[in-house]
MARPA-286930 format. One record per residue: x, y, z of N, C-alpha, C, CB in turn; residue in one letter. Coordinates in steps of 0.05 Angstrom, whole numbers, plus 5000, padded with zeros to 4 digits. Each point is the difference from the previous one (the first is absolute). Glycine has a CB too. Layout:
REM MARPA-286930
XYZXYZXYZXYZA...
REM end
This chain:
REM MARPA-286930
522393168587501849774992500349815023502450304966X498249435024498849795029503550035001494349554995X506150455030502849805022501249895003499250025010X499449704972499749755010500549904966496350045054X505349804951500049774973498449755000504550124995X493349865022498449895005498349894973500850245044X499449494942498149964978498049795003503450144974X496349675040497349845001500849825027498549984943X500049875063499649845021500249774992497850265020X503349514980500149694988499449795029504350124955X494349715034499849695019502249894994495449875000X505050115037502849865004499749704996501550365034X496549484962500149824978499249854976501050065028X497050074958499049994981501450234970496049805042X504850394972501950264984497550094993504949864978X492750125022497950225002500550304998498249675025X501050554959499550215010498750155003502149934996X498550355026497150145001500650274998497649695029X501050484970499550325006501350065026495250034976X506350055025501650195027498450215010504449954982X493950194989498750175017498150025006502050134994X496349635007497749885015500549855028498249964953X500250145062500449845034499249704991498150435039X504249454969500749724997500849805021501050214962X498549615041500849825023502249764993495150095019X503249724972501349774986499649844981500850025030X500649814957498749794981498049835012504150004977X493350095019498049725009500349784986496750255010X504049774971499549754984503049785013496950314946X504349825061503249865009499449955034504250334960X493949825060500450115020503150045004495649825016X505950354965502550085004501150345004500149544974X502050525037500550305001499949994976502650155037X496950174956501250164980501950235006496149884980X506950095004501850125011500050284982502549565019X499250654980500550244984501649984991498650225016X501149884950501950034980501350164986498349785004X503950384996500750254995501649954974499950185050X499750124934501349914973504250055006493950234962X506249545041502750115007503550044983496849805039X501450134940501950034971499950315002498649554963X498550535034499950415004501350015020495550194988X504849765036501450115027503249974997495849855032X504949974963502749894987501650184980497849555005X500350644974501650114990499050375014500849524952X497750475057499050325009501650075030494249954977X505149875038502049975028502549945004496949905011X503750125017503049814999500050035032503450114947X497349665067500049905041501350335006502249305009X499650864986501350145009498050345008504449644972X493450285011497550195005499549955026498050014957X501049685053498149985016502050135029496649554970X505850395028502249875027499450425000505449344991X495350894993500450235003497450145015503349954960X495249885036496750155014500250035033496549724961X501150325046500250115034499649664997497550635026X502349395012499749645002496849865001504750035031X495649814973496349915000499149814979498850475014X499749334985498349854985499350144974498549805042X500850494961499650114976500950124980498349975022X505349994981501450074975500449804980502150295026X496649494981500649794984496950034980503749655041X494650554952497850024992499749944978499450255026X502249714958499949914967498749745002504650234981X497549575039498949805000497949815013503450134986X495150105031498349975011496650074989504450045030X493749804977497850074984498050225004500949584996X499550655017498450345000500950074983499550155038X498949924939500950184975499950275007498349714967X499650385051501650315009500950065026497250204970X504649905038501350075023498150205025504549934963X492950145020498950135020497649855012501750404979X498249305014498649775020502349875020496349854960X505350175026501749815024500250135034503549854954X495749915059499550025033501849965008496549895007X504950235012502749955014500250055028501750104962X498849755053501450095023502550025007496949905009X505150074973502850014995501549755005499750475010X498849344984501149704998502249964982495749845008X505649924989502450004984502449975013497850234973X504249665018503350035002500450015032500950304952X497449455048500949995035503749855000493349875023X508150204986502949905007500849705000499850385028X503049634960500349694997503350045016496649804945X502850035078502350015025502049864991497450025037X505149924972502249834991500149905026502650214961X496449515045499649865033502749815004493949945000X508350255014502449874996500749865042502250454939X495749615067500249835031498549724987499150475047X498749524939499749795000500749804975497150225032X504449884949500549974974502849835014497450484964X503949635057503449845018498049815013504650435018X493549564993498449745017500049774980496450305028X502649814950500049804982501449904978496950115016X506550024998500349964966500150134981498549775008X500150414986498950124979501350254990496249795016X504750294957501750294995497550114995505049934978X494550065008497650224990497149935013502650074951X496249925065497550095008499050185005500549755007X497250274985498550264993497750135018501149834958X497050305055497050015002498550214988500649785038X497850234947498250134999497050085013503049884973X497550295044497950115020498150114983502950115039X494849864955498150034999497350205028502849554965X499450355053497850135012499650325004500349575018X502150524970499950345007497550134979506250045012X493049714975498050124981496650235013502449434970X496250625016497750055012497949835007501150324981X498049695051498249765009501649795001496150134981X506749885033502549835003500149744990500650235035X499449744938500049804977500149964983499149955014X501949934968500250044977496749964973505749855025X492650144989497049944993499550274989498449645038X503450654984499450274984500949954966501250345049X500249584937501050044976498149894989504450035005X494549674990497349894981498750185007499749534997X499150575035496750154996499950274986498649805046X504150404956501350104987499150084967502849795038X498049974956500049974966495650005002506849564983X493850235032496649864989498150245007500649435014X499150735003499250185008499150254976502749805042X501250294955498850214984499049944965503250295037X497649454957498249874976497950034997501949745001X496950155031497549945000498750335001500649455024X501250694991497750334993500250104969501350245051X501149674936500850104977497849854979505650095015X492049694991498549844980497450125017503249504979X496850685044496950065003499049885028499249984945X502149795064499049845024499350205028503149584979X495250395031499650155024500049805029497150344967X502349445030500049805022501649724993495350225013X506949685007500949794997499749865025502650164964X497949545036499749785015502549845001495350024990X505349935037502549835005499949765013501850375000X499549425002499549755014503150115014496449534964X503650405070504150014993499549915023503250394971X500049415040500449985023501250235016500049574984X500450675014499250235021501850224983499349715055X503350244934501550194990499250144968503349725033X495650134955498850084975497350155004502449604979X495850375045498050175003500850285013497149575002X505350465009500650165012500650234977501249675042X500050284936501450134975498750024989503049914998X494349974999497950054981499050225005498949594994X500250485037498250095024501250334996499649495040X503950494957502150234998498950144975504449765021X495850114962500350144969497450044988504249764990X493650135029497250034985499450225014498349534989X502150605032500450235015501150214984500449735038X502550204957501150164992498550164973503949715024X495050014960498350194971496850114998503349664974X495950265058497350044998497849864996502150274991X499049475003498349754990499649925028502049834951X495649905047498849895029501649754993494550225014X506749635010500649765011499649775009500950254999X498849504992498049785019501849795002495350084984X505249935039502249755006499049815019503950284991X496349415004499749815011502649865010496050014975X503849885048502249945016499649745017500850495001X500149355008500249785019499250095024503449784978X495050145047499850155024502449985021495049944993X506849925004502149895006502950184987496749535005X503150624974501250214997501650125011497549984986X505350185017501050135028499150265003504149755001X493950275022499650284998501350204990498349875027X503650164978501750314983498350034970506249895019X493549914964498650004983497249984989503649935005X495350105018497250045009499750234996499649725030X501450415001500150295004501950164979499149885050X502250114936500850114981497750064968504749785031X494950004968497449944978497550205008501149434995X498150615023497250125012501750285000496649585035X505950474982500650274993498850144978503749895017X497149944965500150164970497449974986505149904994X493150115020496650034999499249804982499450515008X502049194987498849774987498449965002502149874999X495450004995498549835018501349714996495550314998X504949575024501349825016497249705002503850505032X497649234958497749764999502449835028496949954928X502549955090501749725005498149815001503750175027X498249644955500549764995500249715017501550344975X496349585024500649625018501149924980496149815029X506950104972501249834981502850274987494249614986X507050244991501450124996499750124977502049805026X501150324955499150204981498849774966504650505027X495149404978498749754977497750155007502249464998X496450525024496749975010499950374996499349455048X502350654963499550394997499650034969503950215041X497349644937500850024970495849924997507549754987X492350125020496749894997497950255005501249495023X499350634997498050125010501350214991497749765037X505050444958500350164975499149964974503150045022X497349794968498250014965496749935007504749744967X494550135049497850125006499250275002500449665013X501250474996498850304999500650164985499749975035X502549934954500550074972497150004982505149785007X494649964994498550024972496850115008503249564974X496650465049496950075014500050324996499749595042X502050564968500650245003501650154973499949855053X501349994929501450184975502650065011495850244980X505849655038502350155014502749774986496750245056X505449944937501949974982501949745023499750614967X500549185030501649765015503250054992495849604997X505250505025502450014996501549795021499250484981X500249275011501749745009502049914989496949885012X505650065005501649964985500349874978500850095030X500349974948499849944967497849984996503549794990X494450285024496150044981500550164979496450045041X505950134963499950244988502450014992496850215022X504250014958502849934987501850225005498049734964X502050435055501150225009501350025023497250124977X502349725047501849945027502949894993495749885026X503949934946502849935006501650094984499149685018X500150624967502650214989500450125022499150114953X500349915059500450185028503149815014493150155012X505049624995502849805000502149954990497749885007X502550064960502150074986502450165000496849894988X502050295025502650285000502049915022496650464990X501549385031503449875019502249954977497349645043X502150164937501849964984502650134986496449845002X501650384992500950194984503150075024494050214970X504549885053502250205024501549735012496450505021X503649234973502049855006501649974981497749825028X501650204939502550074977501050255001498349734969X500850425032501450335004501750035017496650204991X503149625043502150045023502449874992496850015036X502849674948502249954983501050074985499249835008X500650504984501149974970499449804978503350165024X493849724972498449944981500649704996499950484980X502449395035500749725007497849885030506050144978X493249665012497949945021501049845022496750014967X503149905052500049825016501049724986496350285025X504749474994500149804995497349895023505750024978X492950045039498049955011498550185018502049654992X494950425004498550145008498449725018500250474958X499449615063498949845025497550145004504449865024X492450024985498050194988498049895010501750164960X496350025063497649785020498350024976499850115061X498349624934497950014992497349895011503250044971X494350215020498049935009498749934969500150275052X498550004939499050114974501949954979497550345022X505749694983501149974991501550264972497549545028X499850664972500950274981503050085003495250215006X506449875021501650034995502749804980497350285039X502749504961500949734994499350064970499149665046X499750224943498550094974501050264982496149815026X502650444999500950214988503450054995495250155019X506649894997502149944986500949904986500050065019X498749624974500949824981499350244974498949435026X499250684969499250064980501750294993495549695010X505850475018501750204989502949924991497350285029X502849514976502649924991499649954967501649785049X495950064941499950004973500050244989498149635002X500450615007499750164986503150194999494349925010X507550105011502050115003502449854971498350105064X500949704932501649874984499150034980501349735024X496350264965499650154974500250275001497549694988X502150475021501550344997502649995006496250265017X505049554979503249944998501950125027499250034943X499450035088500950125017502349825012495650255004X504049555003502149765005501849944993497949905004X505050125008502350054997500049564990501850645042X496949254966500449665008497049874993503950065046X496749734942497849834990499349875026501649914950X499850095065499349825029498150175019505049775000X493350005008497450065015501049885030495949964954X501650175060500749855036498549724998499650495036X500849394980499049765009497250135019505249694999X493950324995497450035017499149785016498750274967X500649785063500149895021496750095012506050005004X492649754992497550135021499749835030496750124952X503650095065499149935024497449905016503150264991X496549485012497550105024499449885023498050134966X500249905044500249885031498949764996499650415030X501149374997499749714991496449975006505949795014X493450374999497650005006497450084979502850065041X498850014938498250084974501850014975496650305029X503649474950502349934991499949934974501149905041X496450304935498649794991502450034960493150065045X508250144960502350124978502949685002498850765017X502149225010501649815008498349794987502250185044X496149684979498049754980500349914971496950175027X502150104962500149934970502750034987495450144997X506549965009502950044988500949825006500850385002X499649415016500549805011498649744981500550325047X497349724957498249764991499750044956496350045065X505450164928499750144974498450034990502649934995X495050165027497150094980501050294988495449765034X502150204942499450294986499050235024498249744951X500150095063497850265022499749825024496250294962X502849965057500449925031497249875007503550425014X497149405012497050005007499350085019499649724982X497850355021499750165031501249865026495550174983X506349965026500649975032498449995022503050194986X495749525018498250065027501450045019496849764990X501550305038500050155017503350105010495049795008X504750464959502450105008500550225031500249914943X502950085062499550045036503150124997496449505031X504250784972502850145009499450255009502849794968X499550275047500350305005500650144991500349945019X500450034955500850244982497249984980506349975001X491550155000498550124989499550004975500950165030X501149974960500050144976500749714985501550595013X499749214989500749704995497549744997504450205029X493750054997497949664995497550074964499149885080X502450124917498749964965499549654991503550514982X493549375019500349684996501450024972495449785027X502950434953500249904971500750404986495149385000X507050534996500350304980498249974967506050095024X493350174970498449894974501549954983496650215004X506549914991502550014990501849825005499250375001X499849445007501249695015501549934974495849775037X503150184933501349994975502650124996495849994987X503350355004503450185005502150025027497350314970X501049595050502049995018502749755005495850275016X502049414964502149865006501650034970497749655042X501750484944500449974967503350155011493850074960X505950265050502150145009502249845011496950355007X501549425023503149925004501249794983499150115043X499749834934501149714991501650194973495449505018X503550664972502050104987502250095002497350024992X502750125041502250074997502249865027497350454970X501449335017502549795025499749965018502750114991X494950055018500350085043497949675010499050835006X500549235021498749885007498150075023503249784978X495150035038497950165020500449825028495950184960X504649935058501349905027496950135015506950054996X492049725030499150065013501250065032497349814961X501650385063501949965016497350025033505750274960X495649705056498850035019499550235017501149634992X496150365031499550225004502050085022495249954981X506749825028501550095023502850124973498149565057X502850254924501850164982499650284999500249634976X496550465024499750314990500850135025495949964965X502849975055500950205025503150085005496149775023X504749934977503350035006501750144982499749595019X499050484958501150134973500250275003498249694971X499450355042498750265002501650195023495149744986X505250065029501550145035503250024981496949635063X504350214925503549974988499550284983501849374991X496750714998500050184978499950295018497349664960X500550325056500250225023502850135018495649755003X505149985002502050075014503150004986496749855035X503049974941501850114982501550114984498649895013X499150274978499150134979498750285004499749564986X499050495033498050215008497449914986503550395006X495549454984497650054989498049875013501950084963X496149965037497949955016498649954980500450245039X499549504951498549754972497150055013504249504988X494850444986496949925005500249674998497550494977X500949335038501549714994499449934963498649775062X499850334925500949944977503450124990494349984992X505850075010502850124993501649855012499150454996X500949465034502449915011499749694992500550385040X498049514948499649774988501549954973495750035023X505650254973501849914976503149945018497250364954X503249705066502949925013499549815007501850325014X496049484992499949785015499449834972498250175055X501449934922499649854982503750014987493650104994X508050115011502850054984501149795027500450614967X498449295052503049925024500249674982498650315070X498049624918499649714998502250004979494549895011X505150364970501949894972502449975005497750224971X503849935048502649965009500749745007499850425014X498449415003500649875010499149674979499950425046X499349634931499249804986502150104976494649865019X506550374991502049994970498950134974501749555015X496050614994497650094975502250344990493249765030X508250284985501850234986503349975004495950315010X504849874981503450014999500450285012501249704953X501350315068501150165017500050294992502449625012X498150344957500950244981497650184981504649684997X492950215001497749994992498050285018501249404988X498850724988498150315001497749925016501150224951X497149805069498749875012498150205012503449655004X493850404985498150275010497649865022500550314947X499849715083497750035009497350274989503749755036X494350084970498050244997498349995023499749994950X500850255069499250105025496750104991505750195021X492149684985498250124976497950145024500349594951X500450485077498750175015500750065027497149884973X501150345043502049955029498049925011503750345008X498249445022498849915017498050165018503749744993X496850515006497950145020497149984995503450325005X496549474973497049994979498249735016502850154940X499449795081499349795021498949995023502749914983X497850355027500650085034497550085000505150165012X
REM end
């Protein structure tokens, strides 16, 4: 008996659908994701939230709504339910009653990248795949590198040569074979589906595939559960790829039709990114549908220099729905964010992460929140991913 209320796969814009349990990528005909669809009228009356909260902890008690129909594919390294702090030194700096962070980085392969590769991983063993291919700016090959290990499958990750080593040498640990890259992760995405399609090897780029960002999703899930099922008035949120962004948006719909939600009210979703690669801001700003490539995009936070997400669509669709907006910030904002949080706070940000405080100081100061306002950083790795 499957796990999983898992029923088909749909194009996120055409409403297309497909076979879930055929290895699947995306809508060609849209070049659009295809997201996952769970029957959740069945879950709604068979389940109820108070199951999931009683289980041990981890990414994997939430399995109903996740897409492994049997529990003896799912790959784990005990990712999940990383901690959501109450940051009350810097919450009085600014003002602020309720500020929040969510660290991410206590995850496996210190990021939150373990939870998509996670999901996508053991899918992908659960449909047969033996070899996958990654494009990433260093943290997503690292998690790939983890979990493809972990199930026995081979690894191929492409990377920028400019990369921070930690994520080099972490990637080759885990017996990848390892490509670098002249250029960035646009140009690694090239010479991945190239070898994709040369070699037969399963492309697991972000949203190529429709399984990284249930993995993502479940932040959601463990930021309504810490509330008592009332959400945020604002989630603050770096974007590169943008899955995590997206993927929440989409656990909040689904939480609201299984009637978990104490409140019709959603967060303002906030995307962060650096001014040096900006291409989410641009178009939210300029109110395009889709982004355009960011030339010679240029920051220190890594995981940020993304020119063009393929999800550029659901990512600005998420913030306009739900009120928010997309702030770009600088690479000296990130540092200085990064050192206040450290010494603040204790945490030791990866600069994507600390790009959401330097993106929460702008809103303060333009008036983009209120004093009293539920307010979630997302810490989405540790800095030691730098050194």
């Amino acid at each position: 008996m499957s796990s999983s209320y898992l029923s088909h796969l749909e194009c996120s814009l055409c409403g297309r659908t497909f076979d879930a349990d055929q290895v699947q990528t995306y809508c060609v005909e849209c070049s659009t994701p295809l997201l996952s669809r769970y029957d959740l009228e069945k879950a709604r009356g068979e389940t109820n939230k108070e199951r999931f909260r009683s289980r041990g902890p981890g990414l994997w008690r939430w399995q109903e709504i996740l897409p492994v129909r049997h529990l003896q594919n799912v790959v784990t390294l005990g990712e999940g339910d990383a901690p959501i702090l109450a940051s009350h030194r810097l919450g009085e700096r600014y003002k602020l009653t309720n500020l929040y962070l969510k660290d991410e980085s206590i995850n496996p392969t210190g990021t939150f990248k373990a939870l998509g590769l996670s999901v996508a991983i053991s899918r992908a063993v659960e449909l047969g795949v033996e070899n996958v291919v990654i494009p990433t700016a260093g943290n997503a090959g690292g998690a790939l590198a983890a979990y493809a290990a972990r199930a026995g499958i081979q690894a191929y990750v492409y990377m920028p040569k400019d990369t921070p080593k930690a994520n080099m040498v972490e990637t080759m640990t885990y017996n990848a074979n390892i490509e670098l890259v002249d250029g960035l992760i646009n140009d690694a995405a090239r010479l991945a589906k190239a070898q994709a399609d040369a070699a037969g090897l399963f492309d697991v780029s972000t949203f190529k595939e429709p399984y990284r960002v249930e993995g993502k999703k479940i932040m959601g899930y463990e930021v309504a559960e810490f509330f008592n099922w009332t959400l945020p008035d604002v989630i603050v949120y770096p974007t590169g790829g943008g899955t995590g962004l997206v993927g929440m948006w989409k656990a909040f719909a689904e939480m609201e039709e299984l009637g978990w939600l104490e409140s019709a009210k959603k967060p303002r979703m906030v995307s962060v990114q650096a001014e040096g690669c900006a291409p989410v801001v641009k178009a939210f700003i300029e109110e395009a549908d889709t982004c355009d490539v960011w030339e010679n995009a240029n920051t220190l936070a890594s995981g940020l220099r993304v020119p063009k997400s393929f999800a550029d669509r659901l990512i600005l669709n998420t913030l306009r729905e739900s009120g928010g907006t997309a702030i770009a910030v600088s690479d000296q904002e990130i540092f200085d964010a990064q050192n206040e949080l450290a010494v603040t706070e204790g945490i030791f940000a990866a600069p994507e992460g600390a790009a959401t405080l330097a993106g929460l100081k702008q809103l303060v100061k333009a008036g983009g929140v209120r004093p009293d306002e539920t307010i979630v950083l997302f810490i989405t790795g540790t800095g030691l991913k730098y050194i």
